[in-house]
KOLNURO-497719 format. One record per residue (C-alpha): x, y, z. Coordinates in steps of 0.5 Angstrom, whole numbers, padded with zeros to 4 digits, always signed. Example, Ala and Ser with C-alpha at 12.3 -4.5 7.8 and 13.67 -1.06 7.14 Angstrom:
BEGIN
+0025-0009+0016 +0027-0002+0014 
END
This chain:
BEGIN
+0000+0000+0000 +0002+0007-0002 +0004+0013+0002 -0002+0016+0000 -0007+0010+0000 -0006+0010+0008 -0012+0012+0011 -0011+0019+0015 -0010+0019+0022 -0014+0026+0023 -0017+0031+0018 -0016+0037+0018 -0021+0043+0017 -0020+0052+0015 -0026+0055+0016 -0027+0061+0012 -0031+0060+0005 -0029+0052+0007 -0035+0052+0013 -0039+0058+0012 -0038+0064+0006 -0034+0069+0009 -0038+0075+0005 -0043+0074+0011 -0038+0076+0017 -0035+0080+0011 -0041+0085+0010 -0044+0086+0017 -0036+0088+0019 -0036+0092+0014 -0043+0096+0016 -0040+0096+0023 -0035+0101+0021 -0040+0105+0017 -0043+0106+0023 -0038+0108+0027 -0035+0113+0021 -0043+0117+0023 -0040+0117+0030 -0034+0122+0026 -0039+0126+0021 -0039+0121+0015 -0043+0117+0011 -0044+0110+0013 -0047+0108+0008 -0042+0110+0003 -0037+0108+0007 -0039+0101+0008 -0039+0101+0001 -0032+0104+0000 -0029+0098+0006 -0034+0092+0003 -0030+0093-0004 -0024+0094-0001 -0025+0086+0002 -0028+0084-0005 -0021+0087-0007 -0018+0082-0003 -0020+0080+0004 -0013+0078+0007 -0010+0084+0005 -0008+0088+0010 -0009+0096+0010 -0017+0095+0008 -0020+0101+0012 -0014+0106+0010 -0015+0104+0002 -0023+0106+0004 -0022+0112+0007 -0017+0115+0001 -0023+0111-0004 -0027+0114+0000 -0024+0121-0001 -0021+0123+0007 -0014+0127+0006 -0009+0123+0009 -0008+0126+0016 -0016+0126+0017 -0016+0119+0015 -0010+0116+0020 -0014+0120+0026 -0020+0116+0025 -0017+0109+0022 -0016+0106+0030 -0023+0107+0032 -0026+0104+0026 -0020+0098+0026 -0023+0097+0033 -0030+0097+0031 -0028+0093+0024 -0025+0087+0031 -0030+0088+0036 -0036+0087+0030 -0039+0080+0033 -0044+0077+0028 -0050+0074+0032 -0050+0068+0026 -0046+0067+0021 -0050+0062+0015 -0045+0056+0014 -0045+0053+0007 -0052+0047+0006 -0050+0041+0009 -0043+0042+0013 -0046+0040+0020 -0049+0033+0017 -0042+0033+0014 -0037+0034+0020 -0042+0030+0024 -0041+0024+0020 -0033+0025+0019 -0032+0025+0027 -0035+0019+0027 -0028+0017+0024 -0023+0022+0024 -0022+0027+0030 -0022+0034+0027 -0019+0039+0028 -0020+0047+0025 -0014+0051+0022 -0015+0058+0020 -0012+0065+0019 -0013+0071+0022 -0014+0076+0028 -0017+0071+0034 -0021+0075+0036 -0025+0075+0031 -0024+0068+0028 -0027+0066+0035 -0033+0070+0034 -0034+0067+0026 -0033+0060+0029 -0038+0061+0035 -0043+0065+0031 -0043+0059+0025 -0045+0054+0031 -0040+0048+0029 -0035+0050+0035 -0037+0043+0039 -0035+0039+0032 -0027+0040+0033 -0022+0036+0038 -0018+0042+0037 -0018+0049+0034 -0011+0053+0031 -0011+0060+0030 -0004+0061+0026 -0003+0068+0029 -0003+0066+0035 +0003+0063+0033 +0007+0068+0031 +0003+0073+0028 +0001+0073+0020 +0008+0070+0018 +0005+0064+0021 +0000+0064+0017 -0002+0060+0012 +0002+0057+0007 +0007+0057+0013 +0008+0050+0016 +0008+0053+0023 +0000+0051+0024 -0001+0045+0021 +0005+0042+0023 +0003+0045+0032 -0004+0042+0030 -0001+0034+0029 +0003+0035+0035 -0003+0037+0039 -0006+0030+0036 +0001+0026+0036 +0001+0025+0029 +0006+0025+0024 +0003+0032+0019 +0003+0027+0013 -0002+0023+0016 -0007+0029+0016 -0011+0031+0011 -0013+0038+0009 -0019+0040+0007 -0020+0047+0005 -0021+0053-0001 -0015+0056-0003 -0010+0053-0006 -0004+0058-0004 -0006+0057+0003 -0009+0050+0005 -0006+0046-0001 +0000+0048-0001 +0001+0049+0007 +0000+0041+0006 +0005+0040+0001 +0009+0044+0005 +0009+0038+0010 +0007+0032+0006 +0000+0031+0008 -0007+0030+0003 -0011+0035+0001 -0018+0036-0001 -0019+0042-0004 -0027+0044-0004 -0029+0051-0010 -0033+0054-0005 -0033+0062-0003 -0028+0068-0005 -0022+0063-0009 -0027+0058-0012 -0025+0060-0019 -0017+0059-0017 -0012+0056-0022 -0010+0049-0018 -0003+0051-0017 +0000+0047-0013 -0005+0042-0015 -0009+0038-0009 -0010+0031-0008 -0017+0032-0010 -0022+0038-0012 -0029+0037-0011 -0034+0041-0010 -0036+0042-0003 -0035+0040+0004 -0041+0035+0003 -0037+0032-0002 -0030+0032+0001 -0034+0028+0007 -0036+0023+0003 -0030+0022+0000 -0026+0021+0006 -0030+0015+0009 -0034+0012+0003 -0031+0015-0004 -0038+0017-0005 -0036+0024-0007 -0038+0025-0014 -0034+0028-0020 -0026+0028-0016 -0020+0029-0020 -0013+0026-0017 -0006+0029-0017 -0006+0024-0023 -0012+0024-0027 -0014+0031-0027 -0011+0033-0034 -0015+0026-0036 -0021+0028-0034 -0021+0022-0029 -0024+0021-0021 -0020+0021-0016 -0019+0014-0014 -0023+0013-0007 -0017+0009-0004 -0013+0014-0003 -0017+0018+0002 -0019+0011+0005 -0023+0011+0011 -0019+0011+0018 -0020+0005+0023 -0027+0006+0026 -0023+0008+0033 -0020+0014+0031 -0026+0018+0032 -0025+0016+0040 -0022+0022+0042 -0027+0027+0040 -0029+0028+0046 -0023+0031+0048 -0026+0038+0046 -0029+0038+0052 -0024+0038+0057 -0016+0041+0057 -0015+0040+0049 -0019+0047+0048 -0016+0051+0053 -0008+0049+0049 -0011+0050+0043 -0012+0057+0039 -0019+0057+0036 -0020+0062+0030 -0020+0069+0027 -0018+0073+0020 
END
């Protein structure tokens, strides 16, 4: 049996546009900020707008709110006295409910059936944390790991540093892992990084990216990636080999996990959580 036939040991999981579609969180963040911009006599519908198509510009870039501010036409001194406080309520926004994508919690219920899940996400953990409550699928995971709290953005994804902290927190070798995730410049290539699997699901922001670097399959949901894992049925897949070909993935190299390795899912419940960063953008 080949490296990439062994069942995994765990599978691993990003959350934004994998779980839920960040232009959910994204745009009542962006209303946030427009409401606090009225506080200081400006429009906040129209700066809403200027911060939403600035996310839309690209939403893991930094300096959103300054680039609003010029787009929405403040002089430079103007705008770096008030970028504090809209950053600041940018961060405190906290959704009451963010939408997950249909048929994720069916999915992750039938993955920790078999794997323990732990979730891998970007960004600022307080707001990940905040997106991670208000999806209502915090209690799937065993563990959640925010790579900032490691050491900032450079430790976020493609950077080795999460992926490789969330298999020691498993006591894993990360190339038994599977990553599920959208981005193939983040949660693909931090994979490949180590040597792991993965999934890539086109859902959200990067659907339509080029694979590159290319997963072990792409399907089109976390519902098919879950059917894929523990029954290869997960529809049309395309492997690191058949892709050019037009082929399926072969079911055998995601193989299901021994039926006892979802018995540490409960370990959620008690220290795992308290060591374990949980998510933020």
């Amino acid at each position: 049996m080949t490296a990439l036939r062994r069942p995994p040991a765990a599978v691993v999981v990003d959350l934004d546009d994998t779980l839920y579609p960040q232009a959910a969180y994204l745009y009542g963040a962006a209303r946030a900020v427009g409401r606090a911009g009225a506080a200081a006599g400006l429009d906040p519908f129209r700066l809403g707008r200027a911060v939403r198509r600035q996310l839309i510009a690209g939403s893991d870039r930094g300096g959103t709110i300054d680039r609003a501010l010029a787009a929405y036409g403040l002089p430079p001194d103007r705008a770096g006295r008030l970028v504090p406080a809209l950053v600041a309520a940018f961060t405190a926004y906290r959704p009451r409910r963010l939408p997950h994508y249909p048929g994720v919690p069916e999915a992750l219920t039938r993955l920790r059936e078999r794997y323990r899940l732990v979730c891998l996400t970007d960004g600022n953990p307080v707001i990940q944390r905040a997106k991670l409550a208000a999806t209502g699928l915090s209690g799937w995971f065993d563990a959640v790991v925010i790579t900032d709290e490691l050491g900032g953005r450079a430790a976020r994804k493609p950077d080795p540093g999460g992926l490789r902290h969330a298999a020691g927190l498993l006591g894993v070798a990360p190339r038994e892992l599977v990553v599920i995730g959208d981005r193939p410049g983040k949660d693909v290539a931090v994979a490949v990084a180590l040597g792991a699997r993965s999934i890539r699901v086109r859902t959200g922001e990067y659907a339509a990216a080029p694979d590159e670097p290319a997963a072990t399959a792409v399907v089109a949901d976390l519902t098919a990636a879950a059917a894929l894992l523990l029954c290869g049925r997960g529809g049309p897949a395309r492997s690191r080999w058949g892709a050019d070909r037009g082929r399926g993935a072969d079911p055998a190299t995601l193989g299901p996990a021994p039926r006892g390795a979802g018995h540490h899912r409960d370990r959620q419940h008690r220290g795992d959580r308290r060591q374990l960063p949980r998510s933020s953008p």
